[in-house]
C-alpha positions as CSV (number, residue, x, y, z in Angstrom):
1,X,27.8,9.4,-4.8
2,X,26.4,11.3,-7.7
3,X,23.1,12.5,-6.1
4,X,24.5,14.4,-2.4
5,X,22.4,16.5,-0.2
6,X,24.2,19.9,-1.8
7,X,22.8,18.3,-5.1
8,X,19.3,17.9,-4.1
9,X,19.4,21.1,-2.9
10,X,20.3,22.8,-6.0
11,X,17.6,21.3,-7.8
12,X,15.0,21.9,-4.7
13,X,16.3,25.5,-5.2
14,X,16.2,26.3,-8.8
15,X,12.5,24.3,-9.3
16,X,11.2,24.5,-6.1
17,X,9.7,27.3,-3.9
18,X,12.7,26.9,-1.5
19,X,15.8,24.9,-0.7
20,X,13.4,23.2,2.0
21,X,10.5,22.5,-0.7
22,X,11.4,19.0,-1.2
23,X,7.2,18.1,-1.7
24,X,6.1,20.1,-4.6
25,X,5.5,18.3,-8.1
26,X,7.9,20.6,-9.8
27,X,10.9,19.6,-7.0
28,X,10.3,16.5,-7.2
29,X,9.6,16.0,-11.2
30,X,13.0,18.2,-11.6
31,X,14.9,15.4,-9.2
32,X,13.0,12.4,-10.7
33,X,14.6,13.9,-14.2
34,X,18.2,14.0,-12.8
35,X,17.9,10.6,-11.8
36,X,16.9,9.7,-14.8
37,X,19.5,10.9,-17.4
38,X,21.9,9.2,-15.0
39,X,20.2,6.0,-15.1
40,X,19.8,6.2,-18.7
41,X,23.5,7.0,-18.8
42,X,24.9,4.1,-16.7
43,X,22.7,1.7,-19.2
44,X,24.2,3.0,-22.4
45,X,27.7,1.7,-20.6
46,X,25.7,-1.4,-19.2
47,X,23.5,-2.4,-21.2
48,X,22.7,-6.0,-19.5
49,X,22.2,-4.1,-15.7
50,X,18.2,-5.4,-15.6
51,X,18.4,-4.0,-11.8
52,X,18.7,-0.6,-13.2
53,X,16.8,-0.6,-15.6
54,X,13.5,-1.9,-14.1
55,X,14.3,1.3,-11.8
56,X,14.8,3.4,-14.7
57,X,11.3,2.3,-16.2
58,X,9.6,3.0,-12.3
59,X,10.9,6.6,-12.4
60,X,9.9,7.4,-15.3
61,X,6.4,6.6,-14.7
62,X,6.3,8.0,-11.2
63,X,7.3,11.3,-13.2
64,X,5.0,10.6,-15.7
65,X,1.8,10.1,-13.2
66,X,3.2,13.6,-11.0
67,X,2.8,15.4,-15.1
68,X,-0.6,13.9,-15.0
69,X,-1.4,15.1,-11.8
70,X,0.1,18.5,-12.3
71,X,-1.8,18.9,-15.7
72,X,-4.7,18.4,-14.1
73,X,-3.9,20.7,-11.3
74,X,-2.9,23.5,-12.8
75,X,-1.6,23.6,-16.6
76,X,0.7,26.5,-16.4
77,X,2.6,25.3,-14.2
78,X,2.7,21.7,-16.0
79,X,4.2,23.8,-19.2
80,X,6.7,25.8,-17.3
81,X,8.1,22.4,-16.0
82,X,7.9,20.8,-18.9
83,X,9.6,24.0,-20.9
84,X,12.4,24.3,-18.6
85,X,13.3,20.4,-18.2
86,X,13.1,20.0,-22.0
87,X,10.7,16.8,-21.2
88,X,8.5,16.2,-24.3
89,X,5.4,13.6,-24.7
């Protein structure tokens, strides 16, 4: 399985507040973003998977709408995400 607990915890870890900070939008924009590259990885081999990539297209605007949020939130910490994840508009 490509995404284990030891991963998640990693990412929780390095964008998080905490190993335990699974809630925060920067945890969980950091995790969406993993997923993501994978997704978009396993459709470059599979091109005709329509399962995965109707998924693919949900993640990336459940990340999109937790950017919007945290924009409106507080935009410092909207760039810091955004300048560490390489995302781009």
């Amino acid at each position: 399985m490509y995404l284990d607990s030891e991963k998640k915890k990693e990412i929780f870890e390095k964008y998080g507040k905490s190993a335990a900070d699974t809630g925060s939008a920067e945890s969980q924009i950091a995790l969406f973003s993993f997923r993501i590259t994978r997704l978009t990885e396993h459709l470059k081999i599979n091109a005709k998977d329509f399962g995965t990539s109707r998924a693919l297209k949900m993640l990336v605007g459940k990340r999109r709408r937790l950017l919007d949020y945290l924009q409106k939130v507080d935009i410092e910490r909207y760039r810091k995400i955004i300048k560490e994840l390489g995302i781009r508009k």
